[in-house]
N, C-alpha and C positions, 0 to 999 in steps of 0.2 A: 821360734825354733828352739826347742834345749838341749843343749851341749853341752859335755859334759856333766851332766844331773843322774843321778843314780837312785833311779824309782828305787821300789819294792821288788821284791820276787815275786813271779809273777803264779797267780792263785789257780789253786787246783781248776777250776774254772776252765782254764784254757782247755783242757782235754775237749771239754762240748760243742767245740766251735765245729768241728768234723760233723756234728750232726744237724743243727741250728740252720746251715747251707740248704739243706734239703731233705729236711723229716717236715715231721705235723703232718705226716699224710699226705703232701701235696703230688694233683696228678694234675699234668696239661697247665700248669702255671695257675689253679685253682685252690685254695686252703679251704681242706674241711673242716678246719675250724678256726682257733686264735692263731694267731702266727710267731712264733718267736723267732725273735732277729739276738743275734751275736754281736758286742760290740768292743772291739780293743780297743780301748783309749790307754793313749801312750804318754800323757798328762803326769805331772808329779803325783806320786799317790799318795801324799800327805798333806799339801797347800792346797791343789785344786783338785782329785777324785769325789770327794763329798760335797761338793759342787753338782757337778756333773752326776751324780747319784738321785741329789735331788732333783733338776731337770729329767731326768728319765721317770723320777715319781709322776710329776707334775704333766707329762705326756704319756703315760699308760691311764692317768686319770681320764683324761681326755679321748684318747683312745684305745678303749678296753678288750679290743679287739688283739691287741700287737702288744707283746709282752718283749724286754727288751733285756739280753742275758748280760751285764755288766762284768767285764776281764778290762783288768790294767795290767799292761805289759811293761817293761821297761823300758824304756824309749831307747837303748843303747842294741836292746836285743829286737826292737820291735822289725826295723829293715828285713833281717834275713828271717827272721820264722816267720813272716809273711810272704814271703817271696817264697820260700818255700813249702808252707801250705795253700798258697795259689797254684803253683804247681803241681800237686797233686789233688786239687778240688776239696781241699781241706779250710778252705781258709775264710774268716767271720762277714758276716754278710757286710759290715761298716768297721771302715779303720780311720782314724786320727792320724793323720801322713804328714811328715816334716814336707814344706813345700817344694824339696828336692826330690823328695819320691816320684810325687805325682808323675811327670812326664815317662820317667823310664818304664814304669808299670803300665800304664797308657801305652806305652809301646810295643810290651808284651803283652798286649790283652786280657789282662788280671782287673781290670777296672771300667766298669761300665760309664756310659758317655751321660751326663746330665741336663743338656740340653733340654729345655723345655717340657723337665718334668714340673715334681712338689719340692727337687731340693734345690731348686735355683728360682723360688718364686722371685718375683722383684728385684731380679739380677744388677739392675740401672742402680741401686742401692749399694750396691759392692766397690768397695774401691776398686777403680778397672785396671791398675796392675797388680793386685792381688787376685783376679780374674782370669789375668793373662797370664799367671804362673802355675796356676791351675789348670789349662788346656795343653793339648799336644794335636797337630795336626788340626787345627779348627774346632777341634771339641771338647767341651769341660767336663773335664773327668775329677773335678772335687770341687767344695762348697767350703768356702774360706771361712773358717768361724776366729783364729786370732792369729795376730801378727806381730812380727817385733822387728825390733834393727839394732844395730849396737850403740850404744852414747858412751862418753866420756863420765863418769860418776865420780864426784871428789865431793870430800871432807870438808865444810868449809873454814868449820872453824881453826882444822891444821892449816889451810891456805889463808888464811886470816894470819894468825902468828907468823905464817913465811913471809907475810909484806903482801898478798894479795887479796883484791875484792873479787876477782873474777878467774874464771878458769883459764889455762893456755888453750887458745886455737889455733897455733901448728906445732907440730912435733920438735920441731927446736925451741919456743917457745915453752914446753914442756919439760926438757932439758933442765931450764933455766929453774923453775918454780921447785922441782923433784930436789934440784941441788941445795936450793934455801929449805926447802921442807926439812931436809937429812939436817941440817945446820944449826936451825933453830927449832927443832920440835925432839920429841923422841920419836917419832914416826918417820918412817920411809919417802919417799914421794909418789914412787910409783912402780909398780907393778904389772909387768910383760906375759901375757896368755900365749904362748908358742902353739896354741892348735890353731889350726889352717885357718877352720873361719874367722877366727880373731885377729889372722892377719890381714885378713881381704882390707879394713881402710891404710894400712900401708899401698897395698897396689892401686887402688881406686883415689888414693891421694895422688898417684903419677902418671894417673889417666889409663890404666891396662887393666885387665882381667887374666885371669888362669888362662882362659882361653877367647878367641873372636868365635862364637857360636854363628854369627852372621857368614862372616867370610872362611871358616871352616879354615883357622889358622891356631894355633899351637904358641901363645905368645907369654907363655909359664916364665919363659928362660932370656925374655926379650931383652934389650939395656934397660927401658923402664921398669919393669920389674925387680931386674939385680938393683935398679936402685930405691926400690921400694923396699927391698928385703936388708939393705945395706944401711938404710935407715933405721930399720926396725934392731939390726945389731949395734950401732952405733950408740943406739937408745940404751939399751941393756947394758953397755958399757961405761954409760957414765955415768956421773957422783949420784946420787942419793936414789937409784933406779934397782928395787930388790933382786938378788942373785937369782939369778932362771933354775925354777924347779919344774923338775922332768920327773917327778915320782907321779905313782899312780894316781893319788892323790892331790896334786898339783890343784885343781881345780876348787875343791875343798878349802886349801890351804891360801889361797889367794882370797876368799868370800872370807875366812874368818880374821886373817887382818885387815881387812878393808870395815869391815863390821866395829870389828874389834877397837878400828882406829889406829893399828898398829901403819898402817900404809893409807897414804892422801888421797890416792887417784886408779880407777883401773879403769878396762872399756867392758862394759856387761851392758847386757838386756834387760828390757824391763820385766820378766819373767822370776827375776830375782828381789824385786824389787819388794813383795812383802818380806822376804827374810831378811833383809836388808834394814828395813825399817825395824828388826825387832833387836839390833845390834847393840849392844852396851851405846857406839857411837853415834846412835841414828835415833834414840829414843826420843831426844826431837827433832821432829822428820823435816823440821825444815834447815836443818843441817846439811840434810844430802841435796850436795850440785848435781844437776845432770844437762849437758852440752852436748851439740853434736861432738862427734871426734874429731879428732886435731887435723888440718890438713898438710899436705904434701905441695910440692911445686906447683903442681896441677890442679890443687882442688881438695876436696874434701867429697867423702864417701864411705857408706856401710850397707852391707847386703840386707834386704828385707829377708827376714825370714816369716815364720810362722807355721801353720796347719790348716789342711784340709781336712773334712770329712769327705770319704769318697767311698764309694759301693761296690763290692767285688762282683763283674762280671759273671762267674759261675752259680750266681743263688740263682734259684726259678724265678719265675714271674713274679710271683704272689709276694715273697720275702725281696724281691729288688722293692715294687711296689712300694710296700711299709717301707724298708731303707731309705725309699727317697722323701716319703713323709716323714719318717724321724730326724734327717739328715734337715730337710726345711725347717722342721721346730728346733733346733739345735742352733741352726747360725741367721733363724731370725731375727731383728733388730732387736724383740723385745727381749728374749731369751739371753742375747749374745748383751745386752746392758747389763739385764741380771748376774748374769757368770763374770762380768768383769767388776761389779760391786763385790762382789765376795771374794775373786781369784786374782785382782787386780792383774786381770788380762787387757793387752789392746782388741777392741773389736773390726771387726772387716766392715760392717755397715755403717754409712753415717746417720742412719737412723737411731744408731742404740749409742751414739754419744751425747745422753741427755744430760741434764744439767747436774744429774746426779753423778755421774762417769768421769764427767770435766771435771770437779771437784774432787776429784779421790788424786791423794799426794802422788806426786812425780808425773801427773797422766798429762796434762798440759804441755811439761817439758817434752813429753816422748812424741807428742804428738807432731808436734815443733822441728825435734831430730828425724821426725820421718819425714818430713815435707820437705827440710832445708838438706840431709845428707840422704836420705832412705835410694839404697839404688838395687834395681830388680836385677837377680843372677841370671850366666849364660842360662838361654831357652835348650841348648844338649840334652836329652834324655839320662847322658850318661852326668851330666854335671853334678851331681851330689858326692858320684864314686873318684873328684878330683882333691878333692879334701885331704884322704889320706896321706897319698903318695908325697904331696905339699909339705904337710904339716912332718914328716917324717925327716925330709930333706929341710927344710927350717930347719929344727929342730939339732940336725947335725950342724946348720952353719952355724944358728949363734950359737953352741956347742963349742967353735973353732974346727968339727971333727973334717971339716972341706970349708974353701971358700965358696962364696958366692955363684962364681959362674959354675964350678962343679955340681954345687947340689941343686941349681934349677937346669940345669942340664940335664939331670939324674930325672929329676921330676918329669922334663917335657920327652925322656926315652921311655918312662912309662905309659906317657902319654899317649905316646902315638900307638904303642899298645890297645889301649882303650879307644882309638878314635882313627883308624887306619887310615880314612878319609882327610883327614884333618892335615896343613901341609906345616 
């Protein structure tokens, strides 16, 4: 999933996707001739599009039939201008969907169902809660091509000089190492991301989520959670933990002392993980720690994210057809190894973790944090749109601008907004 990452602008290109839907002639779900398919990938457009570029060469070779129109969106804008060219029968035959989308589009009928077509060949091959985050209602409405979760990432050689061989594994422990870091290095310890999904191993350290999607309960504002978020302020407050930046740029400014070396430890994805590697600090890459996240009273925990390819419902016959054969050569085993040799992405099948993929730096450890913290988000349709509201109200507490119970109170009255059912 990326968060926070600020693609490109997005290329005149988009205009054609209004046509791509339903030109080439097509009558009765028949093409009278090549088929061109539209595709928004919401993918960085500088570390992995040219990637992906190439994959679409290497499948119009193959199939010369289905010509495949390449648009990178920005994944910040990509949500709404798809929701809102699905709505009006505008929208690209194939989208790269943060794994939050999936279900609520599925709910709105914007997304065709996959089931036993060409894009879910060899399904048993899919990680089956990467599977299961992809359906809504019994049917899979996206083909998982990568995934990630959050880890701990530290410096080692700054936690070498504070007196440590190993990273902290609970957030008090963390405390301790960030205070000797500030002490004896010139570097920071650590470094607090205040947007919502980067709180989630706060909450899932105290055993709660945003919400129970099971039992249709509202537990934002619950006592575990104030004390999830009361930890995460508590962190921010003390010795050698950098002062919480709220500028636009925040996200930026965090990757380049971490890079930089200027700060020991943050919690990122492996998504960053080539830029990461090209860091004055990481130039050699066996510098960079990567650990699950630190746990909480309760445990330890971090949300699986990633992406779907999924197919918009509104293209005819003929262009879903091809979508679901492009969407198969995309997140097949062999394809999804290639794209992670090059994009150092996690792949969804365990077919395409060959011995080449295990060997590519950090892949190992991530694989490691997925198994031992990786935890699947509420199944809600609406659950991606809980983020904001969160992260907003955060944001005030460690602020000081409300306590605790004020601003997840704040959160679970907008909540029930979004979730009437919800008690």
């Amino acid at each position: 999933m990326r968060r926070g990452i600020a693609a490109t602008a997005l290329v005149a290109g988009l205009a054609l996707a209004a046509t791509a839907c339903g030109g080439d002639g097509d009558k009765g779900g028949k093409a009278a001739g090549p088929v061109t398919l539209t595709w928004w990938d919401t993918s960085n457009a500088t570390n992995e599009a040219p990637t992906y570029k190439a994959m679409i060469a290497e499948f119009e070779k193959a199939n010369p039939t289905i010509k495949v129109n390449y648009v990178n969106v920005p994944f910040d804008q990509a949500q709404n201008k798809f929701q809102t060219a699905a709505g009006s029968k505008g929208a690209p035959d194939i989208i790269r969907a943060d794994v939050g989308w999936t279900g609520s589009w599925a709910k709105s009928q914007f997304l065709a169902p996959l089931d036993g077509t060409d894009a879910l060949k060899n399904s048993e091959d899919i990680t089956p809660a990467l599977l299961k985050q992809a359906q809504y209602e019994g049917k899979t409405y996206g083909a998982p091509i990568v995934t990630d979760s959050l880890a701990l990432m530290w410096n080692k050689d700054l936690l070498k000089k504070a007196g440590f061989d190993k990273a902290p594994t609970t957030w008090e422990e963390l405390k301790s190492v960030s205070k000797a870091v500030a002490s004896k290095t010139d570097a920071e310890g650590f470094w607090l991301n205040k947007a919502g999904y980067y709180q989630m191993p706060f909450l899932y350290g105290e055993g709660v989520d945003l919400i129970d999607s099971d039992g249709k309960k509202i537990t934002v504002n619950s006592d575990k959670a104030a004390k999830a978020i009361e930890t995460s302020k508590d962190l921010l407050a003390s010795d050698g933990v950098a002062k919480l930046d709220v500028s636009a740029d925040s996200y930026a400014h965090m990757q380049d002392a971490f890079t930089s070396g200027k700060v020991a430890m943050i919690v990122q994805g492996p998504w960053e993980l080539t830029n990461i590697y090209k860091g004055a600090a990481f130039s050699d890459k066996a510098n960079l720690g990567i650990s699950t996240v630190p746990a909480g009273s309760a445990g330890k925990g971090a949300p699986i994210g990633g992406h779907n390819l999924s197919v918009y419902a509104g293209s005819d016959a003929a262009h879903q057809a091809a979508a679901q054969k492009f969407v198969g050569f995309m997140t097949s085993g062999e394809t999804q190894a290639k794209i992670a040799v090059k994009n150092s992405t996690l792949p969804t099948r365990t077919s395409a973790y060959t011995a080449e993929v295990k060997a590519l730096p950090g892949f190992a450890d991530m694989q490691t944090v997925l198994a031992e913290a990786g935890k699947a988000r509420g199944s809600d349709p609406s659950y991606s749109s809980l983020y904001t509201d969160f992260e907003t109200n955060v944001t005030k507490i460690l602020q000081g601008k409300v306590n605790v119970k004020q601003g997840l109170d704040d959160t679970a009255k907008s909540y029930k907004k979004l979730l009437p059912d919800y008690s």
